[in-house]
C-alpha positions in Angstrom: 84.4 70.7 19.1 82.1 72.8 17.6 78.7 72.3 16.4 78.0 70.6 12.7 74.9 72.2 11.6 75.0 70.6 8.5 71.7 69.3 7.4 71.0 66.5 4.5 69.0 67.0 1.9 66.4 64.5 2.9 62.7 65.0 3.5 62.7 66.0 7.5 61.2 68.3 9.6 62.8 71.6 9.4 62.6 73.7 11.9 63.3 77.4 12.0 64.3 79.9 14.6 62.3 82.3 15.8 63.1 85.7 14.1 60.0 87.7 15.7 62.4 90.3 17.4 59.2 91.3 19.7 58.8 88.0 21.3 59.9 88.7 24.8 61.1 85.3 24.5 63.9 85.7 22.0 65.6 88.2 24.2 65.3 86.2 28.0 66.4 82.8 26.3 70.0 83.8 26.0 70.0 85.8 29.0 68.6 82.7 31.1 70.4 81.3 33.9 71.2 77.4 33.4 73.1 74.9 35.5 74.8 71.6 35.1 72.7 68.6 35.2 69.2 70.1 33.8 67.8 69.1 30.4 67.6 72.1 27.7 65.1 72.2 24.1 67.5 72.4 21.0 67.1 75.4 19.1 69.0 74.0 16.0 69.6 70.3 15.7 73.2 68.8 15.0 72.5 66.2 13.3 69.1 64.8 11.6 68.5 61.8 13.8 69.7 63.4 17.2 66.9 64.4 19.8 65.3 67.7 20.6 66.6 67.6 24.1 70.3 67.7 25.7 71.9 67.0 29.0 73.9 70.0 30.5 77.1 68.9 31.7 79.3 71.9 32.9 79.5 75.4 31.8 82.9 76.7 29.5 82.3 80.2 29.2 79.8 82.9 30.2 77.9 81.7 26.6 78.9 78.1 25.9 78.3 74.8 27.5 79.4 71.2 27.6 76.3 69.3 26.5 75.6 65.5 25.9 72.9 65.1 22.9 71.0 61.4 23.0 71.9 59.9 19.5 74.6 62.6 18.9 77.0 62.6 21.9 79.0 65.3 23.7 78.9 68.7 21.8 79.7 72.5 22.8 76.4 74.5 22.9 76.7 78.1 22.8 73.2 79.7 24.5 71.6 80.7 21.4 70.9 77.3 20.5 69.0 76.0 23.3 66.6 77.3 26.0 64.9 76.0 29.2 62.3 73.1 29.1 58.7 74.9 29.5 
C-alpha cells in the first residue's frame, strides 16, 4: 500500500516541505535512526482529516516503514515523509 497524497480542494492548512537545502535538518532527517514503537511528525499528510503524528510499527526496508496513522490507519512511510518528535 502506498501513500495517497492526494489532497481536496478544500480550504485547509497546507503545509509545505522544507526546500531550504542548508538547513542541517533536511539532510539528518532521512539519515535518522528510528525504531518500532516511537511516535514520528508527518512530513506530508495522507489524507485531510488524518493527524500530524504516526505510530511506528516495524521497519520494511532500509527507507520505508510500517506505520499506523490515527484517523487514517496502517500506511507504508518511506523516511522522507516523517522525522523524529522534537
Amino acid at each position: 500500500m502506498k501513500l495517497n497524497s492526494y489532497k481536496p480542494d478544500i480550504a485547509v492548512q497546507q503545509r509545505t516541505p522544507n526546500l531550504d537545502w542548508s538547513n542541517k535538518f533536511y539532510y539528518t532527517s532521512a539519515q535518522q535512526e528510528f525504531e518500532p514503537d516511537i511516535w514520528v511528525q508527518l512530513l506530508e499528510l495522507p489524507s485531510t482529516f488524518s493527524f500530524d503524528e504516526a505510530l511506528l510499527i516495524c521497519q520494511l526496508s532500509k527507507d520505508e516503514w510500517l506505520a499506523w496513522i490515527p484517523e487514517h490507519g496502517e500506511s507504508v512511510l518511506h523516511t522522507r515523509q516523517f522525522c523524529a518528535l522534537s
